[in-house]
C-alpha positions as CSV (number, residue, x, y, z in Angstrom):
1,X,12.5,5.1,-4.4
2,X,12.5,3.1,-7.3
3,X,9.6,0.5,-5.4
4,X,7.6,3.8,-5.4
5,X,8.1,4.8,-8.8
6,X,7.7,1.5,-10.3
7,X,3.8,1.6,-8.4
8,X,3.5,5.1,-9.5
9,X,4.3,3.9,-13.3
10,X,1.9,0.7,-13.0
11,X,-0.8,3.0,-12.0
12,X,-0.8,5.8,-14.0
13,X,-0.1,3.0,-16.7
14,X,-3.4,1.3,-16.3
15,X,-6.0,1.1,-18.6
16,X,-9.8,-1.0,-18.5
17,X,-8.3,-3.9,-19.9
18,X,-5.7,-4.1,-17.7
19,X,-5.4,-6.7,-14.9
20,X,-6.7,-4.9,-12.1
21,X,-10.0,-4.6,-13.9
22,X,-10.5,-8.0,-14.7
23,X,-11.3,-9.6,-11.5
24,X,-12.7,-7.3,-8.0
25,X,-10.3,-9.6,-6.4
26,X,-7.1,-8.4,-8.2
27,X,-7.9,-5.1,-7.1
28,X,-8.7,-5.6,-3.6
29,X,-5.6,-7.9,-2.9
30,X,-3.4,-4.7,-4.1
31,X,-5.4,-2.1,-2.0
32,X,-4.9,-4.4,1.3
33,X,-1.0,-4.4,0.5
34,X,1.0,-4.2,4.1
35,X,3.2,-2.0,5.1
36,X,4.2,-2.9,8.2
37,X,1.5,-5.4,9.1
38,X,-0.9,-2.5,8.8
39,X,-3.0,-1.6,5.1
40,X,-1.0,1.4,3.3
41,X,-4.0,3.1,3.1
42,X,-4.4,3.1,6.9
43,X,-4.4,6.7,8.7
44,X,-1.6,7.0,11.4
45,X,-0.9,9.8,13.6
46,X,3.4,10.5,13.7
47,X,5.6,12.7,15.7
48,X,7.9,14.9,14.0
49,X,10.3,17.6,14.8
50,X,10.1,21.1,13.2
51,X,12.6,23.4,14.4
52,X,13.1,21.6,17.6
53,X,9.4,21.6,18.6
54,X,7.9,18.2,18.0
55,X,4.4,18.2,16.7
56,X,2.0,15.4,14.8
57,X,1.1,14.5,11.5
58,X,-1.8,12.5,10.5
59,X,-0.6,10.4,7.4
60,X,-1.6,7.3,5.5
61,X,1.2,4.2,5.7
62,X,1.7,4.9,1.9
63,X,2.4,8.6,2.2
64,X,4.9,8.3,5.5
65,X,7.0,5.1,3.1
66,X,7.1,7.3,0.4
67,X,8.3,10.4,2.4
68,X,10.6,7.7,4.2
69,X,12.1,7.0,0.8
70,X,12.2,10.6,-0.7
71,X,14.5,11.2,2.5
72,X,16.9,8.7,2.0
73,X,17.1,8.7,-1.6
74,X,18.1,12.6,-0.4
75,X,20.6,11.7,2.0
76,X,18.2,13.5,4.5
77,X,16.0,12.3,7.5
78,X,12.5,12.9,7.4
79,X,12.2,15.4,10.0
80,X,14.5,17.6,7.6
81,X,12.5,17.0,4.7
82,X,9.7,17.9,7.1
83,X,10.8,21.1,7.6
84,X,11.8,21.8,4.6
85,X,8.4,21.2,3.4
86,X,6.8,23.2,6.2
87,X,9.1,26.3,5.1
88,X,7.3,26.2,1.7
89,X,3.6,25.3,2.8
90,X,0.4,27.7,2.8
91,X,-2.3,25.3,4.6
92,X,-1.9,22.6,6.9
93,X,1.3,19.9,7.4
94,X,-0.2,16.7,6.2
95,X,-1.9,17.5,3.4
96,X,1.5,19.8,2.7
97,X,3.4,16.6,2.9
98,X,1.0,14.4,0.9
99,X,1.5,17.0,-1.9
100,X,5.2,17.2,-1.8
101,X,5.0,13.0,-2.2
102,X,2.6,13.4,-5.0
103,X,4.9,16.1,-6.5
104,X,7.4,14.5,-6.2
105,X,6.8,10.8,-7.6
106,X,5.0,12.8,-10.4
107,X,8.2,14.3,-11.2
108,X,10.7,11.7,-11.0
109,X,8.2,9.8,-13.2
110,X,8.0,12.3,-15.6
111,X,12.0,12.1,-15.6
112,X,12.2,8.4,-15.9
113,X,10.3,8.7,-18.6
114,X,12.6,11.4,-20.4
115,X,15.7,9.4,-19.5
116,X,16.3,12.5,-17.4
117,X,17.4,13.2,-13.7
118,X,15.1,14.2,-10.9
119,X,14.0,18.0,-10.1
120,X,14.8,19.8,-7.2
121,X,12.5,20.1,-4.4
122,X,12.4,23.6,-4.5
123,X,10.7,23.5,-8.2
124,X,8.6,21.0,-6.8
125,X,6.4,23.8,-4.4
């Protein structure tokens, strides 16, 4: 989790005259980072299992790592964090997930910051 939150802090960190804006190719060399010899920003279509029917989401590399590490960090596997989230969601599973990720690197950021622990998921929806 903390790989994710250091990103998170980087980026939200960034101003113009940061590195990133000094040369195009700084920028692009982070964008094309792998994760798992494809781009993170690659679209991928994963099976997951809701309630014992299995079904697909449509996430980007980034997203799925992140939820990857959300679980864990939980002491959970993804597909119960999966249904957890789809308990909670009004429109459709991926972008629900995507969401929850945001959410929830938003929040532990904000805690790092305070020196504080993280929020429950539940406060996260």
């Amino acid at each position: 989790m903390y790989g994710a939150l250091t990103a998170a802090l980087d980026i939200l960190e960034m101003s113009p005259s940061s590195e990133i804006y000094d040369t195009r190719s700084s920028l692009q060399s982070d964008a094309i980072e792998k994760s798992g010899g494809a781009a993170l920003g690659a679209m991928k279509k994963r099976s997951v299992v809701l309630a014992g029917h299995r079904t697909s989401v449509s996430l980007e590399n980034a997203f799925w790592d992140a939820l990857k590490t959300i679980a864990g960090s939980r002491n959970s596997t993804v597909n119960q964090l999966v249904t957890e989230i789809d308990k909670q969601r009004d429109g459709n599973l991926s972008s629900a997930i995507r969401v929850y990720v945001l959410k929830t690197l938003q929040s532990d950021l904000a805690n790092a910051r305070n020196g504080g622990a993280s929020l429950p998921a539940e406060s996260l929806q």
